[in-house]
PAMI-763269 format. One record per residue (C-alpha): x, y, z; residue number from 1; residue in one letter. Coordinates in steps of 0.1 Angstrom, whole numbers, plus 2048, in hexadecimal, padded with zeros to 3 digits. Example, Ala and Ser with C-alpha at 12.3 -4.5 7.8 and 13.67 -1.06 7.14 Angstrom:
BEGIN
<site u="87B" v="7D3" w="84E" num="1" residuo="A"/>
<site u="889" v="7F5" w="847" num="2" residuo="S"/>
//
This chain:
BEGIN
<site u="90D" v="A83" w="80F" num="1" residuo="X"/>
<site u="8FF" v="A87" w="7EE" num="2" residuo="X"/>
<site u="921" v="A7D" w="7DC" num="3" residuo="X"/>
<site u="918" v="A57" w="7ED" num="4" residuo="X"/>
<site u="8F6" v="A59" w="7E3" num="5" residuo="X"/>
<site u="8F5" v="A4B" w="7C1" num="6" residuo="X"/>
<site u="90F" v="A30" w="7CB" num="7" residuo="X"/>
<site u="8F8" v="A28" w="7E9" num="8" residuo="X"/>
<site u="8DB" v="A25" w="7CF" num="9" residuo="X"/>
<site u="8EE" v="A12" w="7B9" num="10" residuo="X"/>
<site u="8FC" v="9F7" w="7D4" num="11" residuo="X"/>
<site u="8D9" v="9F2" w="7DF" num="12" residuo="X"/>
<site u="8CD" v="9EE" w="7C1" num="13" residuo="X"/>
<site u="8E5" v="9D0" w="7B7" num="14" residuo="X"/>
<site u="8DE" v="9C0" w="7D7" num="15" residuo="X"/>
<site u="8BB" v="9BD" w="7CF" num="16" residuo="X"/>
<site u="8C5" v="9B3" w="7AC" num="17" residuo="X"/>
<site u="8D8" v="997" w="7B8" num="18" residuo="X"/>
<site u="8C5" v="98A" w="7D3" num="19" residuo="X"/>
<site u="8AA" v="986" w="7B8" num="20" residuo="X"/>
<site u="8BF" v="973" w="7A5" num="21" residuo="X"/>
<site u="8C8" v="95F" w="7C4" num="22" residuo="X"/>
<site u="8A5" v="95A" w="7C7" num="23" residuo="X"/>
<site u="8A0" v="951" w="7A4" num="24" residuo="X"/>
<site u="8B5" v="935" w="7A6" num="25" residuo="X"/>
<site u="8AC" v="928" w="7C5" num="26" residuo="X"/>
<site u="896" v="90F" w="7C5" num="27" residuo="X"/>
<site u="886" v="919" w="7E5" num="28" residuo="X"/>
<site u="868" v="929" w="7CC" num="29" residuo="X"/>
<site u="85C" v="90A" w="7BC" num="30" residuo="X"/>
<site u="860" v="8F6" w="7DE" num="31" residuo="X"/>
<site u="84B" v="90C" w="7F2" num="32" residuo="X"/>
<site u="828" v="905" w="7E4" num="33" residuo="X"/>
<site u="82E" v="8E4" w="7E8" num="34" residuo="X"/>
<site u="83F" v="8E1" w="809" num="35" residuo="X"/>
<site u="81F" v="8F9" w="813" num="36" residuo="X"/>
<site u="801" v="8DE" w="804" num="37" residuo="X"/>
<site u="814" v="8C1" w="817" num="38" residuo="X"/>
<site u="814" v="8D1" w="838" num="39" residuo="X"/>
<site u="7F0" v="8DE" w="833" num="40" residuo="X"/>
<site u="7E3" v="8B9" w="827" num="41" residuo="X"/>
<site u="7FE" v="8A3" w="839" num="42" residuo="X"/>
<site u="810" v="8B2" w="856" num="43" residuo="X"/>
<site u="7F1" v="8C8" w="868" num="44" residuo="X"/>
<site u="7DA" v="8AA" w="868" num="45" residuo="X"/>
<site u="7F9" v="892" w="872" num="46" residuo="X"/>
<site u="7FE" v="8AB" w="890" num="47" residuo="X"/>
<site u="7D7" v="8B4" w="89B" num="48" residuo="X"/>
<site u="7CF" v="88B" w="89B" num="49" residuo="X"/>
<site u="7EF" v="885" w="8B2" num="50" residuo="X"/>
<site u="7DE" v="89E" w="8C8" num="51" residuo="X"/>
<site u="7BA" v="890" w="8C7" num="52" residuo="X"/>
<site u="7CC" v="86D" w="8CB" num="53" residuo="X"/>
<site u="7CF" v="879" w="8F5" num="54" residuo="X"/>
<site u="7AB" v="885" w="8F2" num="55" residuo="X"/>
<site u="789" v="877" w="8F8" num="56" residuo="X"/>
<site u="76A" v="886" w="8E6" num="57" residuo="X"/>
<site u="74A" v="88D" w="8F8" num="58" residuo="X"/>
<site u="730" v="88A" w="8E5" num="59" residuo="X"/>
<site u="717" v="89B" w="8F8" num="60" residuo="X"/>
<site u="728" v="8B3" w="902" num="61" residuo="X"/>
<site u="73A" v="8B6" w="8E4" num="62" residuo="X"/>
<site u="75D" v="8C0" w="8F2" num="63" residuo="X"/>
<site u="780" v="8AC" w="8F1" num="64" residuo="X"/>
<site u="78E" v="8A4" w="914" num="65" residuo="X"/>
<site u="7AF" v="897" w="919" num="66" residuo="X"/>
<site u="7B6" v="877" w="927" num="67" residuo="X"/>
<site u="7DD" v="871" w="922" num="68" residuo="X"/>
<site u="7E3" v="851" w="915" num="69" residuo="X"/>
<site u="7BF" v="83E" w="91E" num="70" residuo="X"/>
<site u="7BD" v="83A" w="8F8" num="71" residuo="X"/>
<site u="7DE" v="82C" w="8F6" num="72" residuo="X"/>
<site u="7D6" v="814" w="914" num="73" residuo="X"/>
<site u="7B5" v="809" w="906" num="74" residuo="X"/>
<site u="7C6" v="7FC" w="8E1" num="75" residuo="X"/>
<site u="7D9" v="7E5" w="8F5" num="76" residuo="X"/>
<site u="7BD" v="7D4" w="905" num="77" residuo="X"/>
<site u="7A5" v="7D3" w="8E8" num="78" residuo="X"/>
<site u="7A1" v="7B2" w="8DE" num="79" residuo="X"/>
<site u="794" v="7BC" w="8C0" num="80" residuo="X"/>
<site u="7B4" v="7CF" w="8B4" num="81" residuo="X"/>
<site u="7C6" v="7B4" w="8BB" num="82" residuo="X"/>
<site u="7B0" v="79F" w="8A9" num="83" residuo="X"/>
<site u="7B7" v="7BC" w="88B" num="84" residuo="X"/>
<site u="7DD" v="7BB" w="892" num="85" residuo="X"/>
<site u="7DF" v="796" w="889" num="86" residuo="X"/>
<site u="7C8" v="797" w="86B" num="87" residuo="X"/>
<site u="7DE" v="7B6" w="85C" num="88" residuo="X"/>
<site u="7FB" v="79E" w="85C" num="89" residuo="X"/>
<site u="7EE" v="782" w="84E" num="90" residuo="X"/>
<site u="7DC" v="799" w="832" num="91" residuo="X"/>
<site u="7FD" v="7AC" w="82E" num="92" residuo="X"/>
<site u="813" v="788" w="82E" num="93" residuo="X"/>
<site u="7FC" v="776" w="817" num="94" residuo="X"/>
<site u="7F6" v="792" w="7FB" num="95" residuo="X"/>
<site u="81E" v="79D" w="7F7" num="96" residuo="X"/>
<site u="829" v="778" w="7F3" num="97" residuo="X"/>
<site u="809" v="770" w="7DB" num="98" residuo="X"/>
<site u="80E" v="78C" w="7C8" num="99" residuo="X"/>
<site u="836" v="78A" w="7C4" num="100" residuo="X"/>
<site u="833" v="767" w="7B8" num="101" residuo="X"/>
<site u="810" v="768" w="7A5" num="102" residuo="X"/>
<site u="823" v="78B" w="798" num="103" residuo="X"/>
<site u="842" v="77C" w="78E" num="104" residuo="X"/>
<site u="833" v="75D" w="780" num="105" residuo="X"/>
<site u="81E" v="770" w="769" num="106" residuo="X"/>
<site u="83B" v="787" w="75F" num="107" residuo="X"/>
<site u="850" v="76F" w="758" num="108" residuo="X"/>
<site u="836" v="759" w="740" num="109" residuo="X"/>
<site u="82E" v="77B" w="730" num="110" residuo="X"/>
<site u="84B" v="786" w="726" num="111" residuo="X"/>
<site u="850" v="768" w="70F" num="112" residuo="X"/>
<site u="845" v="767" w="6E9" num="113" residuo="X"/>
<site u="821" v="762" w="6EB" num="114" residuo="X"/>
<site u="801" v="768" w="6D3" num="115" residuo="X"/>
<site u="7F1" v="788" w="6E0" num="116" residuo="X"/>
<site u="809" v="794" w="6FB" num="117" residuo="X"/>
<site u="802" v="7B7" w="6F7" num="118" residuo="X"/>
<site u="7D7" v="7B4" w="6FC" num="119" residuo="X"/>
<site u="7E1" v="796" w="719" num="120" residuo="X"/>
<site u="7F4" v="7B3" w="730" num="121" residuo="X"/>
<site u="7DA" v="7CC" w="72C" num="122" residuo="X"/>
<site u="7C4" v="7B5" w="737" num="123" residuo="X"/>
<site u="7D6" v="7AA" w="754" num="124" residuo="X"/>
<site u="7DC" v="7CC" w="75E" num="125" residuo="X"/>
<site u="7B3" v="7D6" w="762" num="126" residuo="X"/>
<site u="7AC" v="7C8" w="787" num="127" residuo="X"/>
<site u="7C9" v="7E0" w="790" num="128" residuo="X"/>
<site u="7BB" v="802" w="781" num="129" residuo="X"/>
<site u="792" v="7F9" w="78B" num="130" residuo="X"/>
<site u="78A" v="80C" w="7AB" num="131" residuo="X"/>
<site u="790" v="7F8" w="7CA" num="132" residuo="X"/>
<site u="76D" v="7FF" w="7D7" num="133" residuo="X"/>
<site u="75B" v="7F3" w="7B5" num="134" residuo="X"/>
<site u="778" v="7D1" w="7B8" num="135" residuo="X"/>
<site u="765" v="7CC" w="7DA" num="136" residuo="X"/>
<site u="746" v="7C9" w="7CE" num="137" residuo="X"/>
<site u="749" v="7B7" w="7B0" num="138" residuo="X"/>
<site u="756" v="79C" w="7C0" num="139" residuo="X"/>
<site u="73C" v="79F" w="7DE" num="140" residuo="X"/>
<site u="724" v="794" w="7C7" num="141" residuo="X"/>
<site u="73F" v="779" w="7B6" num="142" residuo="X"/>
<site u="741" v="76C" w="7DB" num="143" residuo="X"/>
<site u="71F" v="769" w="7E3" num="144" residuo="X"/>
<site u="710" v="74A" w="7EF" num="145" residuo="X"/>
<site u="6F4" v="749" w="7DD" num="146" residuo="X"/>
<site u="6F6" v="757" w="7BC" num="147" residuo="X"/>
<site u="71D" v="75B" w="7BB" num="148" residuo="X"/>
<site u="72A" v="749" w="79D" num="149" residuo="X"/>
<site u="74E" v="73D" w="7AE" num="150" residuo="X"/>
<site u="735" v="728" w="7C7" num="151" residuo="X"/>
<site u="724" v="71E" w="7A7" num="152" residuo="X"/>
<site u="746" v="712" w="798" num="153" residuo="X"/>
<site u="74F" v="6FF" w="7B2" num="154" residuo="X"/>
<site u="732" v="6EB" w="7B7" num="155" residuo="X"/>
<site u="731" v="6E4" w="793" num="156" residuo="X"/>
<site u="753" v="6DB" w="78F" num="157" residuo="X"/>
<site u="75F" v="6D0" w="7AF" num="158" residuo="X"/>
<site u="738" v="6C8" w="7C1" num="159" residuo="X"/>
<site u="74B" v="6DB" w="7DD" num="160" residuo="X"/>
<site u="726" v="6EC" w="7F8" num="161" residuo="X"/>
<site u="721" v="70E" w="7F4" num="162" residuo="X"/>
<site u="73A" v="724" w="80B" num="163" residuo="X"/>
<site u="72F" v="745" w="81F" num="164" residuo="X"/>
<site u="74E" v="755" w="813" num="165" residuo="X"/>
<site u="74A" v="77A" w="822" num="166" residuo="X"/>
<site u="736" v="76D" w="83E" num="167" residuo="X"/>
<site u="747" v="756" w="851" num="168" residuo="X"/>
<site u="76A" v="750" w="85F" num="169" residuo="X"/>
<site u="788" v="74A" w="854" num="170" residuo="X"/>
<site u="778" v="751" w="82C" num="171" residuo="X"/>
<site u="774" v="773" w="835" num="172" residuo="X"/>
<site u="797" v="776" w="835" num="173" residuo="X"/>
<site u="7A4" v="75D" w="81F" num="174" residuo="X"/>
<site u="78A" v="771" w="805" num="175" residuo="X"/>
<site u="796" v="794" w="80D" num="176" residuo="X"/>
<site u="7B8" v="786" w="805" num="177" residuo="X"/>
<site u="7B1" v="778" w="7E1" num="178" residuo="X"/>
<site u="79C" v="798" w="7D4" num="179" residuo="X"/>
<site u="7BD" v="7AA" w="7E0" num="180" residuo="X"/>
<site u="7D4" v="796" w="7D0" num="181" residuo="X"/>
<site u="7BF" v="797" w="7B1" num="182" residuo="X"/>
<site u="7BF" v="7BA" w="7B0" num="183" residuo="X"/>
<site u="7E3" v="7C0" w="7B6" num="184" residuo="X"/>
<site u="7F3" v="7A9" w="7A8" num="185" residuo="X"/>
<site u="7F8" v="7BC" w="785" num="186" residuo="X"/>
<site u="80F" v="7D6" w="799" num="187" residuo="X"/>
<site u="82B" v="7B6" w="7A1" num="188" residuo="X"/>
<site u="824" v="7AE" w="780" num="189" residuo="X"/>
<site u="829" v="7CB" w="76D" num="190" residuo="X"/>
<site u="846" v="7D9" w="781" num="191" residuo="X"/>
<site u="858" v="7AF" w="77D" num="192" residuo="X"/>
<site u="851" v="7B3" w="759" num="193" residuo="X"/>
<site u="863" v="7D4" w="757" num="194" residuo="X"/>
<site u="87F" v="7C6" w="768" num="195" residuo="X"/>
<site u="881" v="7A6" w="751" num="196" residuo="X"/>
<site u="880" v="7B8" w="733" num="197" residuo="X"/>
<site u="898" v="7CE" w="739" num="198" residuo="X"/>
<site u="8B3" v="7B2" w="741" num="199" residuo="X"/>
<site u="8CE" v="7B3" w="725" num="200" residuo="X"/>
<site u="8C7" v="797" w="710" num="201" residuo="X"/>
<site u="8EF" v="791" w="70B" num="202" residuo="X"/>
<site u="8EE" v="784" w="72D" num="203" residuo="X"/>
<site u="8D5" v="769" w="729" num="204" residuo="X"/>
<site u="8E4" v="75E" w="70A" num="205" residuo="X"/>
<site u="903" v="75D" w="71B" num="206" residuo="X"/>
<site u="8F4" v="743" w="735" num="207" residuo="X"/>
<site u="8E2" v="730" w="71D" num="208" residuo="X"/>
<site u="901" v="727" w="708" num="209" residuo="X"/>
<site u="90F" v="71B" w="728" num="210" residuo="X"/>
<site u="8EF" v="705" w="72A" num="211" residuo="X"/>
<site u="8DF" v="719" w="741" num="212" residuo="X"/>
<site u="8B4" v="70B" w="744" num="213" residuo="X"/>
<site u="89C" v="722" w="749" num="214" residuo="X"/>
<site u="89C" v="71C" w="76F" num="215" residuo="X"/>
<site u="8C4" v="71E" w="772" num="216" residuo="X"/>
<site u="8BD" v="743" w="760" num="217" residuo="X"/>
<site u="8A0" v="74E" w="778" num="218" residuo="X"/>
<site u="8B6" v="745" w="797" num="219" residuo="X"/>
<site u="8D7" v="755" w="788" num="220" residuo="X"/>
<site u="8CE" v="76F" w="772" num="221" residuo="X"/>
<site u="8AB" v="779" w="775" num="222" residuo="X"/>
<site u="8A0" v="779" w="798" num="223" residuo="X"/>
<site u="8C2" v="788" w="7A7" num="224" residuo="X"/>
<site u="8BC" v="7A5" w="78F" num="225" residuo="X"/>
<site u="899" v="7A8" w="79D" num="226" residuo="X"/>
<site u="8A5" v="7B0" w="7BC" num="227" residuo="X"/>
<site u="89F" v="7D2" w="7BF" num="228" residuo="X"/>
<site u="87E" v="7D3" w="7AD" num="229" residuo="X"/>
<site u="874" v="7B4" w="7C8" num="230" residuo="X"/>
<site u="87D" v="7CD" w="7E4" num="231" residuo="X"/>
<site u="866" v="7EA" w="7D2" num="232" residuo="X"/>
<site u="84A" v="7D3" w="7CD" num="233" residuo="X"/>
<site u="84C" v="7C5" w="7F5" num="234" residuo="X"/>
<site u="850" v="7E5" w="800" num="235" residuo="X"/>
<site u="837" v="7F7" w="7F0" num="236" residuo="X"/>
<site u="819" v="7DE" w="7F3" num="237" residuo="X"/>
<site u="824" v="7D4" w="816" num="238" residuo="X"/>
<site u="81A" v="7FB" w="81F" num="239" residuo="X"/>
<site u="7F9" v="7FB" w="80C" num="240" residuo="X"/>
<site u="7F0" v="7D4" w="817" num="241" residuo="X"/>
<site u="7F6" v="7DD" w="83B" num="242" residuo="X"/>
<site u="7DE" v="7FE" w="837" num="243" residuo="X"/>
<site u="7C1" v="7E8" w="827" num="244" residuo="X"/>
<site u="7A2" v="7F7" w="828" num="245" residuo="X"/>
<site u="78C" v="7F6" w="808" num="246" residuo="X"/>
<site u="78B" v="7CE" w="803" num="247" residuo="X"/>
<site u="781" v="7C8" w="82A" num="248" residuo="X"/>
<site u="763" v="7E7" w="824" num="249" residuo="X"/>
<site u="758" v="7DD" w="803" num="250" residuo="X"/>
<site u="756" v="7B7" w="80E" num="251" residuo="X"/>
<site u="74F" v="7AE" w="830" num="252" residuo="X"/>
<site u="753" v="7CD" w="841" num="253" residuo="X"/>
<site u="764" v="7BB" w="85D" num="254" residuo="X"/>
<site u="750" v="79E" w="862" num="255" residuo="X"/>
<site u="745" v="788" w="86F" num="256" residuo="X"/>
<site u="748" v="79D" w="891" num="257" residuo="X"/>
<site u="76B" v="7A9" w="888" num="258" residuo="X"/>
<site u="77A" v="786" w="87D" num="259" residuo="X"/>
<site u="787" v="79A" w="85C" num="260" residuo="X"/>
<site u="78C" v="7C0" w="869" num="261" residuo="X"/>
<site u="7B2" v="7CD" w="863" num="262" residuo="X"/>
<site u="7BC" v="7EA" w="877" num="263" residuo="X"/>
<site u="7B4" v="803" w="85D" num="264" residuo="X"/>
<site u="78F" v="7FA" w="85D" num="265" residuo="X"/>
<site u="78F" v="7F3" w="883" num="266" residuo="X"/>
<site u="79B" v="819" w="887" num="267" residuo="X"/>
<site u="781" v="826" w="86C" num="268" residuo="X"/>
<site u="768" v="816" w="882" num="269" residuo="X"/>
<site u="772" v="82B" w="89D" num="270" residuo="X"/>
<site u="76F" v="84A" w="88D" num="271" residuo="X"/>
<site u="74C" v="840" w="882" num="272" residuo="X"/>
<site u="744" v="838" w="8A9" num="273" residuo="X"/>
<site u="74F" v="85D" w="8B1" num="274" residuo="X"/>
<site u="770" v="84F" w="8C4" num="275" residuo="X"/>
<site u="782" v="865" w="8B5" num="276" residuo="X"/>
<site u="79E" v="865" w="8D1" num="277" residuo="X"/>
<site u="7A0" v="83E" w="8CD" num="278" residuo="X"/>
<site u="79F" v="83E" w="8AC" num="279" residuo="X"/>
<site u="7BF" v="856" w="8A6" num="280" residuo="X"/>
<site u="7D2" v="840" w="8BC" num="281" residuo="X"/>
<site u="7CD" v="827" w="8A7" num="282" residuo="X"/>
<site u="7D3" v="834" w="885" num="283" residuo="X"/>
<site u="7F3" v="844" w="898" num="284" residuo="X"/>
<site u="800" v="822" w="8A9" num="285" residuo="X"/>
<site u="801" v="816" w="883" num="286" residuo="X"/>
<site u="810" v="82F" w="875" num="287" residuo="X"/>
<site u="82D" v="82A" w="88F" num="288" residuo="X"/>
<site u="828" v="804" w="881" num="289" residuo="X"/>
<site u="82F" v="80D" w="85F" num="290" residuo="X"/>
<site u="84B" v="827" w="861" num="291" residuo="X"/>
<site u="85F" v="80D" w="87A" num="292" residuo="X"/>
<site u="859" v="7F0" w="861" num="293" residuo="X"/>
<site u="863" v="80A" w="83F" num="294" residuo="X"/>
<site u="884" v="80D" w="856" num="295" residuo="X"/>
<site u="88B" v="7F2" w="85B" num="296" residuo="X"/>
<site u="884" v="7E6" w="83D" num="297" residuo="X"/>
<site u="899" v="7FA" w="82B" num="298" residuo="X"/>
<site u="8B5" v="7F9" w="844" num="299" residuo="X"/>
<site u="8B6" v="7D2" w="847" num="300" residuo="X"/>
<site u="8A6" v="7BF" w="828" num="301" residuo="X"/>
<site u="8B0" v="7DB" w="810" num="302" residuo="X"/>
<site u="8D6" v="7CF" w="812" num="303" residuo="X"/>
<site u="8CE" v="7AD" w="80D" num="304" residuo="X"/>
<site u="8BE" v="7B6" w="7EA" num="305" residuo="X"/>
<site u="8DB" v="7CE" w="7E2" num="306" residuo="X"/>
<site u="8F3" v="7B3" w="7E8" num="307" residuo="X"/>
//
């Protein structure tokens, strides 16, 4: 026994050895920590609102009681979420084509040999890094009716009556859209102006000696190597345009009634009314919304852009 001692000893001793270096280069290590945060932040609170989402709170007594899918039931006959439904697609609509052509507009005049190019970006790039909330009320005092200066503009220039922009319907809306598309336009146009710049300039030579104009180059060279960034920029403001919240708080905060609430705000509102149980449902029924539009998305418009 004690001649296979050592050897013992030794054998163990390499297989600790090596499954340390195993370890070592595994990558498990570094992924942990992270994989840990994301399921403490993301996955727990995903879970424990999907529960609450077949729960009603009672407030007096201050205890959850199930109630299946009552909360479920009572989104589809709320008038006022389907009043919220609609106005998230026309905010989401409006603001991705705005801002892709606005976006693309700009890129495409910027990227041309111009006096102060370089100061004219960075300036066009400012309503994008200001804090949405601070964008909100800036303009809510730009959009006032009675001391607002773009009322004041246009009845100077254009003797057009004062407007209750944030106060009346359909302005509520068609405001909330502008101050978005102000603010995030500078995204289209600084990822359009990336692509553009990085087009080979052979290749537009090579057109324009064929006599290629400038628009037979947009449609044949420029815009079909935009493709992917186009997809990039729909997808990602698509997602944070259908998840507005800051422009419709900071501005009208729904009104008038809930004539400009989007599904975001209309399921914050719940959770300030302590329907806790309803407003779960909610904020779950559009997360289904917004995976199953990502997929199909990138399942279905994705190869036309590839093509």
């Amino acid at each position: 026994m004690s001649e296979h001692s050592p050897s013992l000893a030794v054998y163990g001793r390499q297989r600790r050895v090596a499954s340390l270096r195993r370890l070592a280069d595994s990558p498990w290590p570094f992924i942990l920590p992270s994989v840990a945060c994301l399921v403490a932040i993301s996955l727990y609170p995903l879970v424990a609102s999907l529960l609450l989402s077949f729960q009603e709170y009672r407030f007096e007594q201050g205890v959850f009681v199930p109630v299946g899918l009552a909360n479920y039931a009572a989104i589809v006959n709320d008038p006022d979420f389907r009043t919220a439904s609609g106005n998230t697609v026309i905010f989401t609509i409006a603001t991705v084509l705005l801002e892709i052509v606005l976006g693309l507009a700009l890129a495409l005049f910027m990227t041309r040999r111009i006096l102060g190019k370089g100061i004219s970006r960075a300036v066009l790039i400012i309503p994008m890094m200001t804090t949405p909330l601070v964008v909100g009320l800036m303009w809510r005092f730009l959009l006032n009716t009675d001391f607002g200066i773009v009322d004041y503009l246009l009845r100077v220039l254009v003797h057009m009556p004062p407007v209750n922009w944030l106060g009346s319907s359909p302005y509520s809306l068609i405001s909330i859209i502008v101050v978005s598309v102000w603010e995030w336009t500078p995204f289209a146009f600084l990822i359009f102006t990336a692509g553009i710049e990085a087009i080979p300039i052979d290749i537009l030579e090579a057109e324009r000696t064929d006599g290629a104009g400038s628009v037979q180059l947009f449609w044949r060279i420029v815009l079909p190597l935009l493709k992917p960034l186009l997809s990039l920029v729909i997808l990602f403001r698509g997602v944070d345009a259908f998840r507005a919240f800051d422009q419709v708080y900071s501005l009208t905060y729904g009104g008038p009634g809930r004539s400009s609430a989007t599904l975001s705000f209309l399921t914050y509102l719940d959770f300030g009314y302590s329907r806790l149980g309803l407003a779960s449902a909610k904020a779950h029924v559009i997360l289904v919304v917004i995976v199953v539009g990502v997929t199909l998305y990138r399942a279905q418009v994705l190869k036309w852009f590839q093509r």
